[in-house]
PDB file of N, CA, C and O in Angstrom:
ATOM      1  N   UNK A   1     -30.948  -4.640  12.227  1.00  0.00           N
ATOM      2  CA  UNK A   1     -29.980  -3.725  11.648  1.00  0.00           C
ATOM      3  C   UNK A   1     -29.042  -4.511  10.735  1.00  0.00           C
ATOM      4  O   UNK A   1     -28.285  -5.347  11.228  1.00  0.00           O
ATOM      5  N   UNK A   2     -29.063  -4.291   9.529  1.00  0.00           N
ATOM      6  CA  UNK A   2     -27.586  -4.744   8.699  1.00  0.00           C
ATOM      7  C   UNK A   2     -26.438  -4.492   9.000  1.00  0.00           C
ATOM      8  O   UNK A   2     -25.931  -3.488   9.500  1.00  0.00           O
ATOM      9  N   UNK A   3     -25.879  -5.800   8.558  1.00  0.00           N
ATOM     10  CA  UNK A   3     -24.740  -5.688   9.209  1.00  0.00           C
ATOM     11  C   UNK A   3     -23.004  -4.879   8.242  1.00  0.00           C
ATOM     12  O   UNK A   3     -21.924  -4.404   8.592  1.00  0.00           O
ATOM     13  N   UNK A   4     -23.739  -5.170   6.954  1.00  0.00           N
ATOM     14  CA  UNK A   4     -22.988  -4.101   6.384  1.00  0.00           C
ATOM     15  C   UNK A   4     -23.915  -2.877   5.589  1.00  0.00           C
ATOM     16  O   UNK A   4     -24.547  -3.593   4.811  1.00  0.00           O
ATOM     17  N   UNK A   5     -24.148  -2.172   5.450  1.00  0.00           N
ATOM     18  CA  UNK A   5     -25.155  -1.510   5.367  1.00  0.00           C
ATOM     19  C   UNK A   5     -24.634  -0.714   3.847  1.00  0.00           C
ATOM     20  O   UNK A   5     -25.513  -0.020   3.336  1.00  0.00           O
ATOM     21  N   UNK A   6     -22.988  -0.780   2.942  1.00  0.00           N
ATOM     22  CA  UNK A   6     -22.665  -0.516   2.101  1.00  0.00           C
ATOM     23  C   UNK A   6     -22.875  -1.460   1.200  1.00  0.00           C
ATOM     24  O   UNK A   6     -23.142  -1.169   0.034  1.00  0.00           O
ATOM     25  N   UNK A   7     -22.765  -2.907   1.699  1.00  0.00           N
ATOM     26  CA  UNK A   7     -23.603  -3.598   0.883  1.00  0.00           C
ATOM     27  C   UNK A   7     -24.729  -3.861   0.090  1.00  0.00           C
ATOM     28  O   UNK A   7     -24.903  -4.272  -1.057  1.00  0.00           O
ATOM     29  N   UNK A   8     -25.923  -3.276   1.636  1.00  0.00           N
ATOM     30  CA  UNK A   8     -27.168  -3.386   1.008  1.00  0.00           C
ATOM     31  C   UNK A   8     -27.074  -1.831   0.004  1.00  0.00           C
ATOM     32  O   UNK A   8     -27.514  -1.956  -1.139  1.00  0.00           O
ATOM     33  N   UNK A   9     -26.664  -0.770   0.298  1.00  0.00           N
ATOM     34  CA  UNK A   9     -26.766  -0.073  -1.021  1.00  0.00           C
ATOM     35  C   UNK A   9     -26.369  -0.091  -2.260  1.00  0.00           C
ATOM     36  O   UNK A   9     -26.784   0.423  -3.299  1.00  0.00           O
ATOM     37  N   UNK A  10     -25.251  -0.957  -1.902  1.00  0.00           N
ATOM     38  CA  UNK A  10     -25.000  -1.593  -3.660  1.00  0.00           C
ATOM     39  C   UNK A  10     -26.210  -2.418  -3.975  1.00  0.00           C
ATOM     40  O   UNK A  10     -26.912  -2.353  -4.984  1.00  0.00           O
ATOM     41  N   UNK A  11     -26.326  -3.173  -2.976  1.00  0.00           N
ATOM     42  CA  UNK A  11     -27.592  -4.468  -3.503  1.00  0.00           C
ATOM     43  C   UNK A  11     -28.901  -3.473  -3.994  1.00  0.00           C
ATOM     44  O   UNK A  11     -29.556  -3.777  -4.991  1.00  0.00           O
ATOM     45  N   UNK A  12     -29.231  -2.157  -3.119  1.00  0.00           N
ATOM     46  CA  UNK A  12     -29.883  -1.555  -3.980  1.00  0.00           C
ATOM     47  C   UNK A  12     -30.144  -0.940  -5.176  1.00  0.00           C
ATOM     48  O   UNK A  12     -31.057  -0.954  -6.002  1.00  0.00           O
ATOM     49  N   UNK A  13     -28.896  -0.299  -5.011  1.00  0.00           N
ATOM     50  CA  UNK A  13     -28.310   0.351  -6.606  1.00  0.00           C
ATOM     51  C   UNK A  13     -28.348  -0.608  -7.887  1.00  0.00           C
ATOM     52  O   UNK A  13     -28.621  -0.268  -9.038  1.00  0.00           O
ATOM     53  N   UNK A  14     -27.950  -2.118  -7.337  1.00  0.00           N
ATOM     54  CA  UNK A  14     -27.783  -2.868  -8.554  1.00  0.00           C
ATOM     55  C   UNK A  14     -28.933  -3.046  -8.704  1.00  0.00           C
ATOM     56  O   UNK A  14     -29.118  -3.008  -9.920  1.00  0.00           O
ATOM     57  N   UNK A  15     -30.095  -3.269  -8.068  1.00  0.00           N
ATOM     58  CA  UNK A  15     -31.439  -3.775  -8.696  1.00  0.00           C
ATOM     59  C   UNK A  15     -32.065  -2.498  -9.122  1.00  0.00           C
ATOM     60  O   UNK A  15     -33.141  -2.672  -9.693  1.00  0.00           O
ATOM     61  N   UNK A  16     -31.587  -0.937  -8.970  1.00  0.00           N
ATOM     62  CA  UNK A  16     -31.984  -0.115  -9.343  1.00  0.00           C
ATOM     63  C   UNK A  16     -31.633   0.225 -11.331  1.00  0.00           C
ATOM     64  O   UNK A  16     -32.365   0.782 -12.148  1.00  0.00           O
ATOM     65  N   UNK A  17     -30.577  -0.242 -11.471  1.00  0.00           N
ATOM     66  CA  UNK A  17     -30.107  -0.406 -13.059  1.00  0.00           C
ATOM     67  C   UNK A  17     -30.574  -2.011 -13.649  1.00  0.00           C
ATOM     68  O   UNK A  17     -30.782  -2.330 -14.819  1.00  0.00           O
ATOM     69  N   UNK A  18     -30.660  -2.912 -12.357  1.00  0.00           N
ATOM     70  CA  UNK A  18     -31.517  -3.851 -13.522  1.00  0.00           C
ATOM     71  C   UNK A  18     -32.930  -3.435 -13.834  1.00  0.00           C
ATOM     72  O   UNK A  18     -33.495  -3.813 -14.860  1.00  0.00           O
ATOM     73  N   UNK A  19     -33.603  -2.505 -12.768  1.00  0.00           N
ATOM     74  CA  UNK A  19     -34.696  -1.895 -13.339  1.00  0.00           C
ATOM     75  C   UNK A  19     -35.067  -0.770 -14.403  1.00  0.00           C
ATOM     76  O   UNK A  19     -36.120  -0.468 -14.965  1.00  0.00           O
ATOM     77  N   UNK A  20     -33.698  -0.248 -14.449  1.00  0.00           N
ATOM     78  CA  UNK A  20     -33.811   0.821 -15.546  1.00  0.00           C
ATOM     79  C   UNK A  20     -32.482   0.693 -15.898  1.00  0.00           C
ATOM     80  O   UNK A  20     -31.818   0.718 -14.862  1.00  0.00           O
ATOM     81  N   UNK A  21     -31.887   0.585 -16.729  1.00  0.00           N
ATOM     82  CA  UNK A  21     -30.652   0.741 -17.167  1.00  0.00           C
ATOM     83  C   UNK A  21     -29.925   2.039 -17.992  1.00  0.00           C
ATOM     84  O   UNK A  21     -28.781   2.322 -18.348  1.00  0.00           O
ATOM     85  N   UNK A  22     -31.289   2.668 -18.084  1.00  0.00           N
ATOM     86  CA  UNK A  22     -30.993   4.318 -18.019  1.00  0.00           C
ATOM     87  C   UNK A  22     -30.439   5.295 -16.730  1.00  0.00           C
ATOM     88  O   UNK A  22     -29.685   6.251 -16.905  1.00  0.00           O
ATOM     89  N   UNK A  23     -30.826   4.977 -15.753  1.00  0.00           N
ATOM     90  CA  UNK A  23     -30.407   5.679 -14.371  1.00  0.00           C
ATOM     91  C   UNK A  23     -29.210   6.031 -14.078  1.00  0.00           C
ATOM     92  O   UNK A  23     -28.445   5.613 -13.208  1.00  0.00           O
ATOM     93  N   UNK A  24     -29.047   7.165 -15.193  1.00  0.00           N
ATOM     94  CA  UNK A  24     -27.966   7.756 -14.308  1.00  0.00           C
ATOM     95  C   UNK A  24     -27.327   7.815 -13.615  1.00  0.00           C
ATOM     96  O   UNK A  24     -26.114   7.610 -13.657  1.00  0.00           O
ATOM     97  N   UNK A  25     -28.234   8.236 -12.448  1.00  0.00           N
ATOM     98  CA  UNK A  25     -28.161   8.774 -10.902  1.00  0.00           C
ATOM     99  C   UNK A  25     -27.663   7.218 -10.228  1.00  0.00           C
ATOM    100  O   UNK A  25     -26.786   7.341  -9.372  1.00  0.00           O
ATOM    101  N   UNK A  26     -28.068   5.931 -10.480  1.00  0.00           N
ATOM    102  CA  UNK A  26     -27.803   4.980  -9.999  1.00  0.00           C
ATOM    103  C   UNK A  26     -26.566   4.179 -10.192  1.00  0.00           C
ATOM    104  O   UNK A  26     -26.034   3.415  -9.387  1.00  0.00           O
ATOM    105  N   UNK A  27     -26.146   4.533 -11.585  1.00  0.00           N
ATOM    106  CA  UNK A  27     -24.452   4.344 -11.764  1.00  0.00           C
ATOM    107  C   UNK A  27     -23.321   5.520 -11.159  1.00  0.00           C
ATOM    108  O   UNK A  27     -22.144   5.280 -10.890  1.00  0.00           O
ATOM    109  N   UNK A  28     -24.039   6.893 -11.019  1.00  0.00           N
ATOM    110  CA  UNK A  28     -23.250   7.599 -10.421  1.00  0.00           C
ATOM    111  C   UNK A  28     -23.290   7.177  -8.814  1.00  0.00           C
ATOM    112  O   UNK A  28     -22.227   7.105  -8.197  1.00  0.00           O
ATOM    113  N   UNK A  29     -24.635   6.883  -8.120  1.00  0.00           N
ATOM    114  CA  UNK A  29     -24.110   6.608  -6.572  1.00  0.00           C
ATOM    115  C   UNK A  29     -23.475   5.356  -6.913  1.00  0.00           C
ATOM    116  O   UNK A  29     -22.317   5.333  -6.495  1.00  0.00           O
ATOM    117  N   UNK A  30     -23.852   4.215  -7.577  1.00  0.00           N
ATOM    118  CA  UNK A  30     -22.812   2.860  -7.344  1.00  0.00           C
ATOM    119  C   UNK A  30     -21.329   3.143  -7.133  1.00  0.00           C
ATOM    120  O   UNK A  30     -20.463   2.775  -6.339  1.00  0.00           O
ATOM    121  N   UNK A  31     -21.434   4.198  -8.500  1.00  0.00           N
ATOM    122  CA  UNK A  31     -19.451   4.319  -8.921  1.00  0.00           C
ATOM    123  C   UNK A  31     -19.210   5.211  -7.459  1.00  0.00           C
ATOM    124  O   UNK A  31     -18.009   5.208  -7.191  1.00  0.00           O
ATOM    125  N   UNK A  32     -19.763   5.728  -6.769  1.00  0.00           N
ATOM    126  CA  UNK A  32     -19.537   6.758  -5.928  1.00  0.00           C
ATOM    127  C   UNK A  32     -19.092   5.752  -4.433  1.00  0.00           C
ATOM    128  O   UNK A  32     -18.252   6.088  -3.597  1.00  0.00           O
ATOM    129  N   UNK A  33     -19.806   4.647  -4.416  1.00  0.00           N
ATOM    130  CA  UNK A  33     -19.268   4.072  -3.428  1.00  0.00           C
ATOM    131  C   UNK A  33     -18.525   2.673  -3.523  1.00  0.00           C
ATOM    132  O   UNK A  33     -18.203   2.090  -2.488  1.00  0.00           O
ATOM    133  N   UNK A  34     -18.243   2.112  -4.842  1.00  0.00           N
ATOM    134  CA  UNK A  34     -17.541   1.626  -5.302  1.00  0.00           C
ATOM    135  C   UNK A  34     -16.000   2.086  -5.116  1.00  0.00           C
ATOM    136  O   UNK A  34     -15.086   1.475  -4.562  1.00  0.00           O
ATOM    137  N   UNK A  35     -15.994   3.430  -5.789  1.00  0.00           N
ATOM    138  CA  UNK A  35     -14.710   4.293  -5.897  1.00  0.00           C
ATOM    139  C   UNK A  35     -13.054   3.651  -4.809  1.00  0.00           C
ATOM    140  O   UNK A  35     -11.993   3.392  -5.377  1.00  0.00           O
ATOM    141  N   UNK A  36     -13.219   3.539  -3.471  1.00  0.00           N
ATOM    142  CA  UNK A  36     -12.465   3.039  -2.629  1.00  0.00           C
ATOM    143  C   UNK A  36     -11.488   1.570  -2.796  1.00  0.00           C
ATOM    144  O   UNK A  36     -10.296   1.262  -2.785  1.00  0.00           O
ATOM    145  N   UNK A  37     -12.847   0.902  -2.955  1.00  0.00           N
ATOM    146  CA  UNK A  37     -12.426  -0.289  -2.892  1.00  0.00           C
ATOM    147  C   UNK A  37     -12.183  -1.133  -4.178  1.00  0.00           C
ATOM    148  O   UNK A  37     -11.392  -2.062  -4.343  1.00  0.00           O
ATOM    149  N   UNK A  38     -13.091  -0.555  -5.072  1.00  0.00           N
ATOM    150  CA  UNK A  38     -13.148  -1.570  -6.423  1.00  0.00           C
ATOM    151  C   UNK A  38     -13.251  -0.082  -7.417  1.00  0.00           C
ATOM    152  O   UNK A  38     -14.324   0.305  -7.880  1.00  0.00           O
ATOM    153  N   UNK A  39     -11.735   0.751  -7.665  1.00  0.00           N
ATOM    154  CA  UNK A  39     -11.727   1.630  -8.570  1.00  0.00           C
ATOM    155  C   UNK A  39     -12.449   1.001 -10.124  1.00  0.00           C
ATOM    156  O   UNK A  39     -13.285   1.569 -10.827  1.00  0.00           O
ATOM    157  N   UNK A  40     -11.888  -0.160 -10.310  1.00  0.00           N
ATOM    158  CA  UNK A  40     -12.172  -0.184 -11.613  1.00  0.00           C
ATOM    159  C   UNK A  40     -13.598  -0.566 -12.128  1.00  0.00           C
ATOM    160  O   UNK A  40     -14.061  -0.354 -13.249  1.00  0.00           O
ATOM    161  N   UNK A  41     -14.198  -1.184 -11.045  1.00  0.00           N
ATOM    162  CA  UNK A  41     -16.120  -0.866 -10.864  1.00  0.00           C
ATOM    163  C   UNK A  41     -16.257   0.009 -11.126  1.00  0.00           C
ATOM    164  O   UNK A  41     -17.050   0.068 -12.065  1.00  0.00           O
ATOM    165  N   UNK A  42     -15.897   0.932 -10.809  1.00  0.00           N
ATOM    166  CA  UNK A  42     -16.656   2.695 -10.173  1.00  0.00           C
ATOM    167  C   UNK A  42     -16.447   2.856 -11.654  1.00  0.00           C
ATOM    168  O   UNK A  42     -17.430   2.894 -12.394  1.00  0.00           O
ATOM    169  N   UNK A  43     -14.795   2.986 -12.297  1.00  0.00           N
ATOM    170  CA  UNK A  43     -14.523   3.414 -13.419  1.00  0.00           C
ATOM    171  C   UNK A  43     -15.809   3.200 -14.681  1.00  0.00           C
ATOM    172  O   UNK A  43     -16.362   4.010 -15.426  1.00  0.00           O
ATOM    173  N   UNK A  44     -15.941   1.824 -14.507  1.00  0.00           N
ATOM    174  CA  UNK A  44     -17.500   1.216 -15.303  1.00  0.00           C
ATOM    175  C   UNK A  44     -18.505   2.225 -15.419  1.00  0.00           C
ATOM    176  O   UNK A  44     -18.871   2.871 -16.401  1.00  0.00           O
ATOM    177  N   UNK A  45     -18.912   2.238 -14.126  1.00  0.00           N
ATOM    178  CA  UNK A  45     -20.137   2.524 -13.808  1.00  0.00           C
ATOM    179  C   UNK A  45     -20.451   4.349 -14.433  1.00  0.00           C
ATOM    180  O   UNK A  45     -21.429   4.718 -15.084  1.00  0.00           O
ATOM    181  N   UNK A  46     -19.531   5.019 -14.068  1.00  0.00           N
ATOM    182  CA  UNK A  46     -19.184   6.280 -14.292  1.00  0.00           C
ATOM    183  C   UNK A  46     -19.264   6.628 -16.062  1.00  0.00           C
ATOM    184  O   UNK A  46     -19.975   7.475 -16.602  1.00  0.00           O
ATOM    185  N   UNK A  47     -18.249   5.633 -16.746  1.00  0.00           N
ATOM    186  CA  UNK A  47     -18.298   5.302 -18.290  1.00  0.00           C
ATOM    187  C   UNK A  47     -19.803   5.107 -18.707  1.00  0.00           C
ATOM    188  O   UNK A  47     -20.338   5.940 -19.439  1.00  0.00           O
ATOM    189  N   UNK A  48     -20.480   4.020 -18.246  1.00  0.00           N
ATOM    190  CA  UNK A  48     -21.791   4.279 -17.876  1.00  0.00           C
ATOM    191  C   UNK A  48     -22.530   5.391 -17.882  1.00  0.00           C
ATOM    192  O   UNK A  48     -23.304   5.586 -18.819  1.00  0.00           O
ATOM    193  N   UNK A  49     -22.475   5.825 -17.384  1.00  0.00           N
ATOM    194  CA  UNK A  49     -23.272   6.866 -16.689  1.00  0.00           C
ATOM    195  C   UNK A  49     -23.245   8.385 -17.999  1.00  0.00           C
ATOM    196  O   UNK A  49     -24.107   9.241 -18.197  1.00  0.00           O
ATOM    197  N   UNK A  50     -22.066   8.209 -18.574  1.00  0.00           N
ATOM    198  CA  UNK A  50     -21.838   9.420 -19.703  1.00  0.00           C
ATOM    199  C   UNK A  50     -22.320   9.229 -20.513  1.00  0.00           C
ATOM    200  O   UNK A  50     -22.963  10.097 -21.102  1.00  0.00           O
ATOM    201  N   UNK A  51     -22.214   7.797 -20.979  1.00  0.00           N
ATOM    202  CA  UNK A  51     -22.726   6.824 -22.130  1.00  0.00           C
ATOM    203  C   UNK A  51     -24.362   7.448 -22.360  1.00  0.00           C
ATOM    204  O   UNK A  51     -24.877   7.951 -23.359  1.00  0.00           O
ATOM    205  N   UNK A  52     -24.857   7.205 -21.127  1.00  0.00           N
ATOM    206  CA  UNK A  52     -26.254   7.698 -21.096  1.00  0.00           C
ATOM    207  C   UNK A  52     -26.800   9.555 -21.034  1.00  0.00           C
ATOM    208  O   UNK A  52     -27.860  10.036 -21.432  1.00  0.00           O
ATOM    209  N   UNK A  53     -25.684  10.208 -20.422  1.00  0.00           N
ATOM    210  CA  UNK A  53     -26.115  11.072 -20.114  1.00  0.00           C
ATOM    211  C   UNK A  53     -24.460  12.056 -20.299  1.00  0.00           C
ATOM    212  O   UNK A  53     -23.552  12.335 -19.516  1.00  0.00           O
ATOM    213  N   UNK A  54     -24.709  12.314 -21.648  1.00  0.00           N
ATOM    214  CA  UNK A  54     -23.111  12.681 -21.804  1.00  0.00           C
ATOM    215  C   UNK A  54     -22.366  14.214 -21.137  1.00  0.00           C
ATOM    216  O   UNK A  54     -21.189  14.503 -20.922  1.00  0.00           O
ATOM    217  N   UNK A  55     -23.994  15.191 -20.893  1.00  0.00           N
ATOM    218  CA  UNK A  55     -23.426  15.884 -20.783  1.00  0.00           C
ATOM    219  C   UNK A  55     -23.521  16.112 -19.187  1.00  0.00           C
ATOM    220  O   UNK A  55     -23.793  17.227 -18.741  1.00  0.00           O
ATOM    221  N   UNK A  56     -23.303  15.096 -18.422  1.00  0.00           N
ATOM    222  CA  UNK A  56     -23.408  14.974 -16.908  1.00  0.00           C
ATOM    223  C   UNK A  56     -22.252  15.386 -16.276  1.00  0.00           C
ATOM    224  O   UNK A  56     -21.572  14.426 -15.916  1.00  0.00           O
ATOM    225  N   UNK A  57     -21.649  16.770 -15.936  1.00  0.00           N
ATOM    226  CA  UNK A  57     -20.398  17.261 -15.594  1.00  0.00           C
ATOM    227  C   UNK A  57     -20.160  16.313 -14.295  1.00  0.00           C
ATOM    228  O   UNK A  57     -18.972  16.380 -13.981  1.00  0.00           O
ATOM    229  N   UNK A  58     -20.678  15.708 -13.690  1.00  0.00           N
ATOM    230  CA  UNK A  58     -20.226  15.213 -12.343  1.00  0.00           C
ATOM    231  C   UNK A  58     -19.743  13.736 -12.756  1.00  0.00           C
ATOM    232  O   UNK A  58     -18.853  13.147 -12.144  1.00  0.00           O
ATOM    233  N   UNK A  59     -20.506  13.143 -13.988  1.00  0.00           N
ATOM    234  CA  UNK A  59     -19.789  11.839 -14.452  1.00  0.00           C
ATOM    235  C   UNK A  59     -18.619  12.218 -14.998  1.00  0.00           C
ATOM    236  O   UNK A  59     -18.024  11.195 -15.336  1.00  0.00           O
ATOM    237  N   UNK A  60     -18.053  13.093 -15.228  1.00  0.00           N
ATOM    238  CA  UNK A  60     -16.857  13.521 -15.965  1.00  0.00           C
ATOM    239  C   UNK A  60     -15.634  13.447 -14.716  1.00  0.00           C
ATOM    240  O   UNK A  60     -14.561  12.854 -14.609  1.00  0.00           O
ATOM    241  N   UNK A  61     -16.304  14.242 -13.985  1.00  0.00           N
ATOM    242  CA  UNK A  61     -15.790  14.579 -12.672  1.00  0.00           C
ATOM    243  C   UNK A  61     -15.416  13.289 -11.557  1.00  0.00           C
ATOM    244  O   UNK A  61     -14.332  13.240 -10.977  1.00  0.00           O
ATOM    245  N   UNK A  62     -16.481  12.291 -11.376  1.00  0.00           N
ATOM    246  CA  UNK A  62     -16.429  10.900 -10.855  1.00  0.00           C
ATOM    247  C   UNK A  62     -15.227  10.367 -11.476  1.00  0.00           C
ATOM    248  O   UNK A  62     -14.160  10.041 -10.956  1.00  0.00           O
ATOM    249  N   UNK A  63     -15.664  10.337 -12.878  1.00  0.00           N
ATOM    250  CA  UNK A  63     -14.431   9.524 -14.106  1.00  0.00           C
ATOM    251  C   UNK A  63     -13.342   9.320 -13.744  1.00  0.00           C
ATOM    252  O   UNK A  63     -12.790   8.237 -13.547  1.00  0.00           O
ATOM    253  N   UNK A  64     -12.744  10.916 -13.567  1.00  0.00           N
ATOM    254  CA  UNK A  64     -11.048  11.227 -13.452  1.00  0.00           C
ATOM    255  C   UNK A  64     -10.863  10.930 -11.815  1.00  0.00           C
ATOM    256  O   UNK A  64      -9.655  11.062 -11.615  1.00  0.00           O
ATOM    257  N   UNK A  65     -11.404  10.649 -10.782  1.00  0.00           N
ATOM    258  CA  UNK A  65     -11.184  10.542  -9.751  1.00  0.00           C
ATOM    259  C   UNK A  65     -11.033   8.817  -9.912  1.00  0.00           C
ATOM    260  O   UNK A  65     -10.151   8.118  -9.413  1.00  0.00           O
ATOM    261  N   UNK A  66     -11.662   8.577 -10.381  1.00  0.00           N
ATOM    262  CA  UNK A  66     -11.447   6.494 -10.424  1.00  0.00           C
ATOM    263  C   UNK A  66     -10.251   6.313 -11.395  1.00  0.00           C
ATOM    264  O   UNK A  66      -9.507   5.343 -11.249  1.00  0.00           O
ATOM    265  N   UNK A  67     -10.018   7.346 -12.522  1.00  0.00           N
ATOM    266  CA  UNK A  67      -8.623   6.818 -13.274  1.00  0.00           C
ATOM    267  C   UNK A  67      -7.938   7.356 -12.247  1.00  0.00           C
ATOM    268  O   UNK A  67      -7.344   6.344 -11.875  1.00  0.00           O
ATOM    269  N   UNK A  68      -7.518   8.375 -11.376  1.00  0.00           N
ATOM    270  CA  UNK A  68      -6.603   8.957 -10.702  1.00  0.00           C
ATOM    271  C   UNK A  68      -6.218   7.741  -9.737  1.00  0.00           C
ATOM    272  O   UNK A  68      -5.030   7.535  -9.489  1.00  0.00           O
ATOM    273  N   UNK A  69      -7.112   7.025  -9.254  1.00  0.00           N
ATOM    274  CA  UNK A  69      -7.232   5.785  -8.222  1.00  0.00           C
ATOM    275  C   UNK A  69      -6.731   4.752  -8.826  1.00  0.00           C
ATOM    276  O   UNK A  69      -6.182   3.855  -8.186  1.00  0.00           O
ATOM    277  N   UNK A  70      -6.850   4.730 -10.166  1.00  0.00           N
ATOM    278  CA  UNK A  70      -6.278   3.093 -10.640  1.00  0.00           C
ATOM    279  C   UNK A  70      -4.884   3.707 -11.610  1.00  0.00           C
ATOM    280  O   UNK A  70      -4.544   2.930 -12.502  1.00  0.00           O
ATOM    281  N   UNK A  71      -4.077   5.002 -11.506  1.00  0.00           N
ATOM    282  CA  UNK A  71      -2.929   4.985 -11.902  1.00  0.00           C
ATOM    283  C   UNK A  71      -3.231   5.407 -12.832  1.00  0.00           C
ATOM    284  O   UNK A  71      -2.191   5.818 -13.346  1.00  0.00           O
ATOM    285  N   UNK A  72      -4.171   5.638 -13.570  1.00  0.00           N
ATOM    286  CA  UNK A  72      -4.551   6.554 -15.237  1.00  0.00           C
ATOM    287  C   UNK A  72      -4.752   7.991 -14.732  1.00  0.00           C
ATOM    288  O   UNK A  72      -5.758   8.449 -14.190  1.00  0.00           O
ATOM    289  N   UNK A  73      -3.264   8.788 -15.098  1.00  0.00           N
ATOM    290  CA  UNK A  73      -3.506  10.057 -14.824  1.00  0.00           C
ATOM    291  C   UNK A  73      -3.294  10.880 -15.874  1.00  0.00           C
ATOM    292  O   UNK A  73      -3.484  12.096 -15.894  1.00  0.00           O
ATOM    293  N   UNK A  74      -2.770   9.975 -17.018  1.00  0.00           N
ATOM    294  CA  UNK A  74      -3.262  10.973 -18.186  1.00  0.00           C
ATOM    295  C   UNK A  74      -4.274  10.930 -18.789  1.00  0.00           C
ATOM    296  O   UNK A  74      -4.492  11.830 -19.600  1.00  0.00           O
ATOM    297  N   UNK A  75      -5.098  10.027 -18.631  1.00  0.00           N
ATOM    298  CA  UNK A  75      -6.315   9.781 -18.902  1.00  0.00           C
ATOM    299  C   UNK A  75      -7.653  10.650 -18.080  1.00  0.00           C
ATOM    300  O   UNK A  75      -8.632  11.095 -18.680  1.00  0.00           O
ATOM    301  N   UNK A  76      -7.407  10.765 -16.495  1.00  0.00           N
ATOM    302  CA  UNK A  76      -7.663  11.482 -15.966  1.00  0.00           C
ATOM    303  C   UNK A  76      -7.871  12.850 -16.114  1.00  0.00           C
ATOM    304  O   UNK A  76      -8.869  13.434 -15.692  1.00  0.00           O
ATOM    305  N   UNK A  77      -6.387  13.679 -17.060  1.00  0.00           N
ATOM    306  CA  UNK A  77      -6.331  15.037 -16.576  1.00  0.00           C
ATOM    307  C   UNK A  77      -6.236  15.262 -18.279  1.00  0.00           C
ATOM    308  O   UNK A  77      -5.549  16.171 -18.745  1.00  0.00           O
ATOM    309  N   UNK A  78      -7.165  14.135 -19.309  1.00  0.00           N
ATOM    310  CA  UNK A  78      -7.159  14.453 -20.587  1.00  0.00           C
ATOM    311  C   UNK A  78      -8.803  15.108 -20.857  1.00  0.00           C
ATOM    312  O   UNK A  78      -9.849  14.726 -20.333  1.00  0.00           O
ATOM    313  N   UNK A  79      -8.662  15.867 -21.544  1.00  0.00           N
ATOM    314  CA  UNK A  79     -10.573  16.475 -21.892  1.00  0.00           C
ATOM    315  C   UNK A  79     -11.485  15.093 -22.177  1.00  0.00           C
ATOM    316  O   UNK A  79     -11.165  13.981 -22.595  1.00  0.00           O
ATOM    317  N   UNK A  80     -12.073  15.359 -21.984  1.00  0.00           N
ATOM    318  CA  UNK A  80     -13.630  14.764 -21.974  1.00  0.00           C
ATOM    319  C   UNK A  80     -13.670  14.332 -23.447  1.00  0.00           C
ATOM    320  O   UNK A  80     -13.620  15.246 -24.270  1.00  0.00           O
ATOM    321  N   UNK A  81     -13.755  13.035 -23.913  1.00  0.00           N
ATOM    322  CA  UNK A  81     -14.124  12.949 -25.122  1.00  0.00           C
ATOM    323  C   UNK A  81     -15.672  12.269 -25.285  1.00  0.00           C
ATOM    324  O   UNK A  81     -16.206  11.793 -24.284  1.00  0.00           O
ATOM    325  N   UNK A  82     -16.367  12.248 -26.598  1.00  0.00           N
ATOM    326  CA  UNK A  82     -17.507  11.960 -26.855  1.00  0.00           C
ATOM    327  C   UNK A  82     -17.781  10.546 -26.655  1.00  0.00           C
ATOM    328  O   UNK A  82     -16.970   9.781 -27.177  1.00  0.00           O
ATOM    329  N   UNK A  83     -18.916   9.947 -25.900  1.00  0.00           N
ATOM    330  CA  UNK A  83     -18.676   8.926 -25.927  1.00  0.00           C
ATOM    331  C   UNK A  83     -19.258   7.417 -27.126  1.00  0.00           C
ATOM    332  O   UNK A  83     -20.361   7.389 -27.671  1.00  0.00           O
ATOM    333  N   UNK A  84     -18.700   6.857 -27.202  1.00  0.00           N
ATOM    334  CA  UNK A  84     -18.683   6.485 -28.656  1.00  0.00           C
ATOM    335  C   UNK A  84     -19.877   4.935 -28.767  1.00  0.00           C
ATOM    336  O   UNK A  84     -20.026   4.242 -29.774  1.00  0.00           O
ATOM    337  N   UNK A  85     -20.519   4.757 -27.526  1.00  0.00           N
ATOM    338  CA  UNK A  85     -21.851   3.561 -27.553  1.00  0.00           C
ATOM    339  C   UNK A  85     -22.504   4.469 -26.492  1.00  0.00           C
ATOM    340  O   UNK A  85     -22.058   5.421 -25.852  1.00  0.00           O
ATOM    341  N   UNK A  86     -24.013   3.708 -26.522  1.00  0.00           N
ATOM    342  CA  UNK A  86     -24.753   4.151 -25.784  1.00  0.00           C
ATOM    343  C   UNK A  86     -25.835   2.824 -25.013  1.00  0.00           C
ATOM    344  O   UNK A  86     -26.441   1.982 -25.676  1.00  0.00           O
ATOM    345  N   UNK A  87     -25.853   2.904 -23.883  1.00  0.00           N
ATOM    346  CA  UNK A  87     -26.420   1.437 -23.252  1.00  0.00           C
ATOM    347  C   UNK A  87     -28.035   1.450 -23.570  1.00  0.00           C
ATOM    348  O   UNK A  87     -28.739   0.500 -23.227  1.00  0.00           O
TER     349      UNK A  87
END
């Protein structure tokens, strides 16, 4: 049994975007359990995640919950803008 078991899902997640660096879904669970401890990871990952898939309402949604966490609350509770690179 692992002994941290949030670990190994990051350790998964991360080899899941070095395998595709399109995956969505794999920057949204990272940023998703990132979020707590390392807001400004999550924040990444989430930025990420729009970058690729802009019109992903739940990366929008992730977004403002990691600025709300690191003290960006107008940034948070500002509209959605386009995002301006793509990975």
């Amino acid at each position: 049994m692992a002994q941290n078991p949030q670990a190994d899902v990051i350790d998964d997640l991360n080899a899941a975007v070095s395998l595709d660096s399109h995956y969505t879904e794999a920057y949204l669970q990272r940023g998703e359990y990132l979020l707590s401890s390392k807001p400004a990871a999550a924040e990444a990952d989430f930025k990420a995640a729009i970058a690729i898939s802009p019109d992903s309402a739940l990366a929008y949604l992730f977004l403002a919950d990691a600025q709300l966490a690191l003290g960006e609350n107008d940034a948070a509770l500002a509209p959605p803008s386009t995002p301006t690179r793509s990975i």
